[in-house]
Residue, then its C-alpha position, 0 to 999 in steps of 0.5 A: x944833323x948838325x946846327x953850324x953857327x957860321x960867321x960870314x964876311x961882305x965887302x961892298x959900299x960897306x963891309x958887313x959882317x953877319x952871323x947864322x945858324x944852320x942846320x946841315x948834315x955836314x960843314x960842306x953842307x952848310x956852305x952850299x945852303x949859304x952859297x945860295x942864299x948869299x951867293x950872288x951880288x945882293x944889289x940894295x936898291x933903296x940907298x943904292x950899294x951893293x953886297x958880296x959875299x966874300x968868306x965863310x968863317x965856321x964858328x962852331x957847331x951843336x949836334x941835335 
């Protein structure tokens, strides 16, 4: 098992950039496991825009 540090891109309203930590087998792995959590649009209903996943970037790794 592996902890993948993983740098992801949004483009939107505003371009975000977010870091995790993932724990995964392999990097394909990890990829799934984010594609999930942040594959689809993510709507922000309070100030009204909208979030889109657009690059997964891996940073580096940690073998447990």
């Amino acid at each position: 098992m592996k902890s993948y540090k993983i740098k992801l891109f949004f483009t939107g309203d505003e371009d975000l950039v977010k870091t995790e930590n993932i724990e995964a087998e392999n990097p394909f792995e990890a990829k799934e496991i984010l594609l999930k959590k942040y594959g689809a649009i993510k709507p922000r209903i309070e100030d009204k825009s909208f979030e889109i996943l657009s690059k997964i970037e891996i940073l580096g790794y940690t073998i447990l």
